[in-house]
Each structure stands twice: as structure tokens, then as C-alpha cells.
LUMDREN-167933 format. One record per residue (C-alpha): y, z, x; residue in three letters. Coordinates in steps of 0.25 Angstrom, whole numbers, plus 2048, in hexadecimal, padded with zeros to 3 digits. Layout:
// LUMDREN-167933
YZXALA
...
***
This chain:
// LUMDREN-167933
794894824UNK
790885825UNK
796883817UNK
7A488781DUNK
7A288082BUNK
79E873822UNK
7AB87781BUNK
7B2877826UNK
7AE86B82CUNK
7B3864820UNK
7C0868821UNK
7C186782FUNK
7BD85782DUNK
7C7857822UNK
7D285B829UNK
7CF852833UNK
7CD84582BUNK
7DB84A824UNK
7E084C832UNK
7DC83D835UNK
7E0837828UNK
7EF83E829UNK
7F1838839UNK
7ED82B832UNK
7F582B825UNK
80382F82BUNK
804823833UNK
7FD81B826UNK
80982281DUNK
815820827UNK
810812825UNK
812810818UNK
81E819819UNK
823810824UNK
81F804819UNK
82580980EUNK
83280C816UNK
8367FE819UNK
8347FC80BUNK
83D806807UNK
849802811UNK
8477F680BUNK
84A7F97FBUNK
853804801UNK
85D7F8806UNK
8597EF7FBUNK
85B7F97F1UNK
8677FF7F6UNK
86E7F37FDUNK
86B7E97F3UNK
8697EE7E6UNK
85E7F27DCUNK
85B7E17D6UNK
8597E07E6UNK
84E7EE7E7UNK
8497EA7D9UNK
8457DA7DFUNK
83D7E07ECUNK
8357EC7E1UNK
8337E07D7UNK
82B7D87E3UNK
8247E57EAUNK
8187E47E0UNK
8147D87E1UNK
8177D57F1UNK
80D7E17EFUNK
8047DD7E7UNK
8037D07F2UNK
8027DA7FEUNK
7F77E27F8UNK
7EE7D87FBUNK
7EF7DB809UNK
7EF7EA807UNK
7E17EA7FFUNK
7DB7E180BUNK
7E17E9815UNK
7D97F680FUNK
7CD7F080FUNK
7CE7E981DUNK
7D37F9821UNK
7C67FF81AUNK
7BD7F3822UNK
7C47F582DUNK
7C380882DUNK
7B480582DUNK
7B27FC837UNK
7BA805840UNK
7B481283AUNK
7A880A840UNK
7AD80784EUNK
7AC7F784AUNK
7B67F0852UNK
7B27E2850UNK
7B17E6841UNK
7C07EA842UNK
7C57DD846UNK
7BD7D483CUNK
7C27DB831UNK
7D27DB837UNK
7CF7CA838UNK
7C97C782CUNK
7D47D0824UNK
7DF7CA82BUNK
7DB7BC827UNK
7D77C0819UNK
7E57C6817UNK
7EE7BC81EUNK
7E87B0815UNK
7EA7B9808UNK
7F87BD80DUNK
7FC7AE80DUNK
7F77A9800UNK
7FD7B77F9UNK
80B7B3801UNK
80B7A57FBUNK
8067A97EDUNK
8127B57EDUNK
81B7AC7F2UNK
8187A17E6UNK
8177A97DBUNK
81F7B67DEUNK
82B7B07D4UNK
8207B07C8UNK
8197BE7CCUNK
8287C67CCUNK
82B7BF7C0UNK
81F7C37B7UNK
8207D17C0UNK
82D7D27B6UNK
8377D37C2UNK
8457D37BDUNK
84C7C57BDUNK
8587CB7C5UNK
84F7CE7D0UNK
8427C27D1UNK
8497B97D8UNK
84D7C27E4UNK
83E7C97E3UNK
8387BB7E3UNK
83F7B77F1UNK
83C7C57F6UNK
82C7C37F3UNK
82C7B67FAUNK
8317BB805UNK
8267C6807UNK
81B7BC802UNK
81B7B480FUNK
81A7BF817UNK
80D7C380FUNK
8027BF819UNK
8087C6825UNK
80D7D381EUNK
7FD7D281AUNK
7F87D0827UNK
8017DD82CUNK
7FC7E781FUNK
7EE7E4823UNK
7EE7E6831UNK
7F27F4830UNK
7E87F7827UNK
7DF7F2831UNK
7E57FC83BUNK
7E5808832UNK
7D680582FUNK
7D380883DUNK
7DB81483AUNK
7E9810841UNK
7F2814839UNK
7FB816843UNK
7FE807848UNK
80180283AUNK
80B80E838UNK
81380B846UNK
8147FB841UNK
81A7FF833UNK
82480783AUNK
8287FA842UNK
8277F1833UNK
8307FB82DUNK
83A7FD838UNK
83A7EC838UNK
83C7EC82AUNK
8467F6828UNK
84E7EF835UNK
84C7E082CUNK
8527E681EUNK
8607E6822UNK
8617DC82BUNK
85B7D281FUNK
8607D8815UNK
86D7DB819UNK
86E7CD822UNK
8717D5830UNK
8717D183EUNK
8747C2839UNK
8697C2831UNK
86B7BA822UNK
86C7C5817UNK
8607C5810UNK
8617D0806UNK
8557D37FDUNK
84C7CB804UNK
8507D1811UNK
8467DD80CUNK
83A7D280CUNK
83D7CC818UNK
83E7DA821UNK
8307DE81CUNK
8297D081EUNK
8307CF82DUNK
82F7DD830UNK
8207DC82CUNK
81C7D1832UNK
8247D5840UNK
81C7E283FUNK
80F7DA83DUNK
8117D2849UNK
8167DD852UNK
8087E684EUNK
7FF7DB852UNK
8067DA860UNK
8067E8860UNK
7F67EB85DUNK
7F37E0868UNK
7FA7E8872UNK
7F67F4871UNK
7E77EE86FUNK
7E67F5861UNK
7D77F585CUNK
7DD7EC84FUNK
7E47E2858UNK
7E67D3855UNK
7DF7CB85EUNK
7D37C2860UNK
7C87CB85DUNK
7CE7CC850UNK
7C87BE848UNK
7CF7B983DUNK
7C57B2836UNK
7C27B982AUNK
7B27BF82AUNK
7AC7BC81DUNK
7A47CA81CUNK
7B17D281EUNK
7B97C9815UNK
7B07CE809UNK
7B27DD80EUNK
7C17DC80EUNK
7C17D5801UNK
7B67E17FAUNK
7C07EC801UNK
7CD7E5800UNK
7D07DA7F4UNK
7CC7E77E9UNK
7D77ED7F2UNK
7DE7E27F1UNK
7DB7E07E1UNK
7DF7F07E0UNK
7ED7EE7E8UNK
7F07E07DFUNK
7EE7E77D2UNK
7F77F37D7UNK
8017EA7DCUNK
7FF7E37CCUNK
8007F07C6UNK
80F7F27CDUNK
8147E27CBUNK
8107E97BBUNK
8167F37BCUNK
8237EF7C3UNK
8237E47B7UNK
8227F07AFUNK
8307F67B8UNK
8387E87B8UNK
8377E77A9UNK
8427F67A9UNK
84B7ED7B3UNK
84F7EC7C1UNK
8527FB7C3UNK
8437FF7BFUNK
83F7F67C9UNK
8487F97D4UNK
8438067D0UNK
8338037D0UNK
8377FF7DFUNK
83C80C7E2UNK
8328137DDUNK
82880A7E4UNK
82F80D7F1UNK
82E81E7F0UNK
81F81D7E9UNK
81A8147F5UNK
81D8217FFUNK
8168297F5UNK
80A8207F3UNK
80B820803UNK
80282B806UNK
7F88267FDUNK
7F5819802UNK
7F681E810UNK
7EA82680CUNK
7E381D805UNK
7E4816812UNK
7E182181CUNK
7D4825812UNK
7CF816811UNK
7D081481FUNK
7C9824822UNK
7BE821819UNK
7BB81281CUNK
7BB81882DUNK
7B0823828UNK
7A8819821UNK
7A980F82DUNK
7A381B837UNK
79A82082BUNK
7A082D82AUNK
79F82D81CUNK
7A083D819UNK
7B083D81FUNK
7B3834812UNK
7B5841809UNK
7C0848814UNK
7C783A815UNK
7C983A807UNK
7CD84A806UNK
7D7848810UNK
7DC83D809UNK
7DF8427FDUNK
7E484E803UNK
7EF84780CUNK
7F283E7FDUNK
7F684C7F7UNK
7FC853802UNK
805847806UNK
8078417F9UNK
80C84D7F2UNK
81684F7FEUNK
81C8427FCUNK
81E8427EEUNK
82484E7EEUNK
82F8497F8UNK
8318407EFUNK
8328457E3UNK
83D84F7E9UNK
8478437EEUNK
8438387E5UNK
8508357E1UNK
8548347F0UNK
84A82C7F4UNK
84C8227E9UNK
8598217EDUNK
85981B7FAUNK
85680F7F1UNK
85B8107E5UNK
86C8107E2UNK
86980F7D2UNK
86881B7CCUNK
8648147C0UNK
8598107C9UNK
85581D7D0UNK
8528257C4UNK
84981A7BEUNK
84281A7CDUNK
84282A7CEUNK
83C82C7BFUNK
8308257C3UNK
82F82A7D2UNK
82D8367CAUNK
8228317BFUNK
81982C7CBUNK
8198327D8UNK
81183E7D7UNK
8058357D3UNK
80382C7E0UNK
7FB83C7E5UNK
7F28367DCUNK
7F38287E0UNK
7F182C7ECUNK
7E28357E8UNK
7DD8277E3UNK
7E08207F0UNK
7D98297FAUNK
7CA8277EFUNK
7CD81A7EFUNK
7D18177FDUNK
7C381E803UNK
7BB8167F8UNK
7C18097FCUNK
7BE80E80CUNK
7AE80E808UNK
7AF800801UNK
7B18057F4UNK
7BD7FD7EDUNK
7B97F77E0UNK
7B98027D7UNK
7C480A7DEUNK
7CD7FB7DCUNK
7C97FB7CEUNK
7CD8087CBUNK
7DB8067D2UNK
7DC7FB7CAUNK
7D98037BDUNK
7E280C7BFUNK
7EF8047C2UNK
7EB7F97B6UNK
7E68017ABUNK
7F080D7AEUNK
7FC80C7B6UNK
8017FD7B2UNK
7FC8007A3UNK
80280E7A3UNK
8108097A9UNK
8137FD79EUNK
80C805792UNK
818812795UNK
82380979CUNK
8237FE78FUNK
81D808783UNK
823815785UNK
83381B789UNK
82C81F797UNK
82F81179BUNK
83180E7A9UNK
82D81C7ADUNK
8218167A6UNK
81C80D7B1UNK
8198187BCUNK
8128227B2UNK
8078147B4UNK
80881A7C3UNK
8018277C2UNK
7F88267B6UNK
7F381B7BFUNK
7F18217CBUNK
7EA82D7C3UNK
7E08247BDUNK
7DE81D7CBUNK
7D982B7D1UNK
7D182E7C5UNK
7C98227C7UNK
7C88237D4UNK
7C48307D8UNK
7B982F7CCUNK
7B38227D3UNK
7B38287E1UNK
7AE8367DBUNK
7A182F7D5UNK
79F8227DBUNK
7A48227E7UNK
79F82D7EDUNK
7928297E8UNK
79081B7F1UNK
78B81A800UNK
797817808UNK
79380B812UNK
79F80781DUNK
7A27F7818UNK
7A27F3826UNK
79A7F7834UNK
***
């Protein structure tokens, strides 16, 4: 009998830390949905409206503005795992120091990467292999987005500050307001409406810089009035504590490091693309735009299990890190599986909406089809890595990241796309022989190492 009731307690809390990861991750998700929409209107008008070389010049830039902006992201998610331990441990004070001495850290970054982007981006597109009907206009466009950079930085890390607390609500309501602005700005700049000059392409990069940066600015008003615990004011000091510093670069620069060398990997592997022409590359964009909804649920849960684990650590309740982890990967397979289903079903549909080339669309279509069942396993390797990284743990989990996208995926794509008839279809086989690997390594170190260690909370 107390075998089953131990049982049943286990469940029980299951269910309940599933429950509570679920009522976080829709918010989290609609997010990134709401994210990914605003993107998607945008090569929906510029696809359809102005034409593939125009599509091809924004997918051209998209990995290496990432590649820039992952920075902010590897930063923000050690700030978030900082941050979910001091509030796991009721430290309010603790909070704040790490919201200033992020903020700082992330602003002065921001303005040396916007004026190196902004210098060198015509030398980096051009060894990126991006086709010469196309650089000039990708060049201006990058530029654009380049001087926004320390302000679209400032924005990404403070809602991870927010979801670290375990807000994942407030992020979602003021991406909504940045996708509405920027779906509202597309035509008018692009088209040149309401008397505005006609700014075609570039009208793309200017609605996301001034929609972001409007969205930024009304948050900030908004947490101050509704006295949110994570509001900017002067109990929030900007001078950057030297003890924090060194904990934000252990968590967040192999983050950083990992997030660069992904966003490498892709700047290859579109090289890889542009070399078949501008309709692969339009189509590499299409692509990118569907797999981001599937790669969706993952990262959401990556998210969500990071932040679970680093709150269970903060308050030292160390045993709830096994149902944080079952209910991840549960939620990854149940969610996951449904969405790429959908989308297997009405691919050619979805595709579609931005793409008028046939030519085109089957080329995109083809390798929706070679890749999309794999991000399940993309996303297994995330929720192990994302409680590792919650406890500290982020050298060995980068390393094997990195492993795994440079001695498999980039290797695999050039050897089957250049040597063998596969050819482009070659370049997303890299995709899933990668993300396989990745879990393998993964799940071994967290199996018999990990498990092994005394998990300590990294700050009080």
C-alpha cells in the first residue's frame, strides 16, 4: 500500500508540474508565434509583392543579423537562470542587481556589434556567397537593422528577465502589440501610404526596428504603472557588480559561443544554398519561415524547463527536477508530433502564401519534407540541456552542441550536396543526422555525469 500511495503521489506531482509548465508555455509559445508572425507577413508581402530576388535579399541577411542577436539571446538565458533562483529564493534585491548589471552589459555589446555589422556587413554577405543580383539590396537592408541593435537587445533581454520570474504572460501581451505595429508599418513603408515615401524592401527592416523599439518604450511605461515587481526604476542600479558579471559570462557567453556557432553553421550552410541560385535561396527562406513554428514548441520548453529547474534549485527543492524534466519531454512529443503533422498535410499550402514560383515551391517543399520530423528530436535534446544549464552546468552541454552542428550537420550537408546527385536536398539531411547525434551526447552526459554531481543554487 505505501508503494502505490508513493506512486501515486508521483503522479499526482507530475501532473501538477505539467499543469504549471503548460499554463506557462502557451503564453511562452503564442509568443514566439506572435514573433514569427510578423516575420511571416513580412516575406508574405515581400515575397508576393515584390518578387523572389527581393525574399531571396531579406533570407540572404537572416543568418547573420542572427548570428548578431544571438549574443543577446545567450546572455539573456543566463541572466533568466540567475534571475529563476533568486526569485526561487524569495531575493528581491538579488533580482534587481542582476536586471542592472545585464542591462549595461548588453547595451554596451549591443553598440559595438551594431557598429562592427554596420562596417563590415558588405564583406561578410560577400564571403557568405550571397548572389550578386541581390548583395547590394541585402547590404542596405542589414544596415538598417544594425543600428537598432543595442535597443532590439535591450528589449529581448528584458522579457527574459520577466519569464525568469515565471511571467510569461506580460512578454506575450507586448509581442502581440510588436506584431500588430509591425504588421500595420509593412505597408505603409513598403507600399509608401498615408504620404509616406515608398520605401520597398527596406520598408520590411524599418517596421521591425520601429515597431520593436515603440513596443520597448510602451512596456517600460507600462510595468511602472502597474508597479510590476521587474519595473525600471531607481532601485534598479545600472552599474554593473563585478561578482554577477563573472556569473553571467560562466552561464551566458558558452550560450553565447553555442548560439554564434549555430548561427555560423547556417551563414555555411546558406553559402552552401546560394551556390544552386536565387530560387534555393528564396526557398532556404521559406523553409526557415515554417520550420521556426515547428522548432517553436521546443525552444518554448527549453525555456519553461530552464526556468522550472533554476526556481527548484533557487528554493532547494531538488527532487521536483526529475517531474520538471518528464513533463517536458512529454509536452515536446505530444505538441510537436501535432504540429508537424498539420504541416505535413498542407505543406504545399502553407508554402504558398509565399512563394508564386512553382519552380520554387517544390524545391522548398522537398526539403520541408527531408527535415521536419526531426525537430521531436531537436526538441528531447533541448529540455536535458536546458535543466543542466538551469543547475550551472553549460560547458560540456555547449561543447556537445557545438559537436554536433560542426562535425555532423555542416560536414554532412557539403559532402551530400557537392559529391553526390542528392545535391541541395543534401544540405537538410545535415539537419537530422545532427540533431540525433546532439541527443546521443547529450542524454549520455546527463545519464552519467550529471546526475552524479551535488546540485548547489548559484546565487542566495
Amino acid at each position: 500500500m505505501k508503494n502505490q500511495d508513493a506512486k501515486s503521489e508521483v503522479v499526482e506531482s507530475e501532473k501538477s508540474v505539467s499543469k504549471l509548465m503548460l499554463v506557462f508555455l502557451i503564453p511562452l509559445m503564442l509568443s514566439n508565434a506572435m514573433q514569427s508572425v510578423g516575420q511571416l507577413a513580412g516575406s508574405i508581402i515581400v515575397g508576393r509583392a515584390l518578387g523572389v530576388d527581393a525574399l531571396a535579399a531579406i533570407s540572404a541577411f537572416f543568418p547573420l543579423f542572427f548570428l548578431l542577436v544571438s549574443f543577446s539571446i545567450g546572455i539573456g538565458s543566463g541572466s533568466s537562470i540567475l534571475i529563476g533562483q533568486a526569485y526561487g529564493a524569495q531575493n528581491e534585491k538579488r533580482v534587481k542587481e542582476i536586471i542592472g548589471t545585464t542591462l549595461t552589459f548588453t547595451f554596451l555589446v549591443g553598440i559595438v556589434l551594431a557598429v562592427l555589422g554596420s562596417i563590415f556587413a558588405p564583406d561578410i554577405l560577400r564571403i557568405m556567397g550571397t548572389p550578386a543580383n541581390i548583395i547590394d539590396v541585402t547590404v542596405h537592408y542589414a544596415r538598417i537593422l544594425f543600428v537598432a541593435i543595442p535597443v532590439l537587445f535591450l528589449y529581448f533581454v528584458y522579457t527574459t528577465f520577466m519569464r525568469g520570474t515565471g511571467d510569461s504572460k506580460t512578454p506575450f501581451y507586448f509581442l502581440v502589440v510588436s506584431t500588430v505595429l509591425n504588421i500595420i508599418f509593412l505597408p505603409i513603408l513598403i507600399f509608401g501610404w498615408i504620404g509616406v515615401p515608398k520605401l520597398g524592401v527596406y520598408g520590411a527592416a524599418y517596421a521591425t526596428v520601429f515597431s520593436t523599439v515603440l513596443t520597448f518604450i510602451i512596456m517600460i511605461i507600462y510595468l511602472r504603472k502597474k508597479n510590476h515587481p521587474l519595473k525600471f526604476d531607481s532601485s534598479i542600479s545600472l552599474k554593473m557588480d563585478g561578482t554577477l558579471l563573472k556569473l553571467l559570462m560562466r552561464l551566458g557567453i558558452p550560450a553565447s559561443i553555442n548560439m554564434i556557432l549555430v548561427s555560423l553553421s547556417e551563414i555555411a550552410v546558406i553559402t552552401f544554398v546560394n551556390g544552386f541560385g536565387s530560387d534555393a535561396t528564396a526557398a532556404y527562406g521559406a523553409v526557415n519561415q515554417v520550420a521556426s513554428y515547428v522548432q517553436m514548441p521546443a525552444i518554448s520548453l527549453g525555456i519553461a524547463v530552464s526556468i522550472f529547474a533554476a526556481q527548484s534549485i533557487g528554493a532547494n527543492k531538488f527532487e521536483r527536477l526529475k517531474e520538471v524534466i518528464r513533463s517536458g519531454i512529454m509536452l515536446n512529443y505530444v505538441i510537436g508530433s501535432v504540429l508537424i503533422l498539420l504541416i505535413y498535410l498542407f505543406s504545399n499550402q502553407i508554402l504558398a502564401l509565399f512563394l508564386t514560383s512553382q519552380h520554387t515551391l517544390h524545391i522548398a517543399e522537398e526539403l520541408l519534407v527531408i527535415t521536419l520530423w526531426s525537430y521531436l528530436i531537436f526538441g528531447h535534446a533541448q529540455i536535458i540541456t536546458a535543466t543542466m544549464r538551469a543547475s550551472g552546468t553549460v560547458l560540456w552541454p555547449t561543447v556537445f552542441s557545438i559537436m554536433a552542428i560542426w562535425c555532423v550537420e555542416v560536414p554532412v550537408a557539403y559532402v551530400l550536396s557537392q559529391f553526390t546527385s542528392l545535391e541541395i536536398k543534401g544540405i537538410w539531411i545535415g539537419y537530422p543526422a545532427a540533431f540525433v547525434v546532439s541527443l546521443i551526447l547529450q542524454y549520455s552526459y546527463y545519464q552519467f555525469v550529471w546526475k552524479k554531481k551535488k546540485i548547489e543554487r548559484l546565487v542566495g
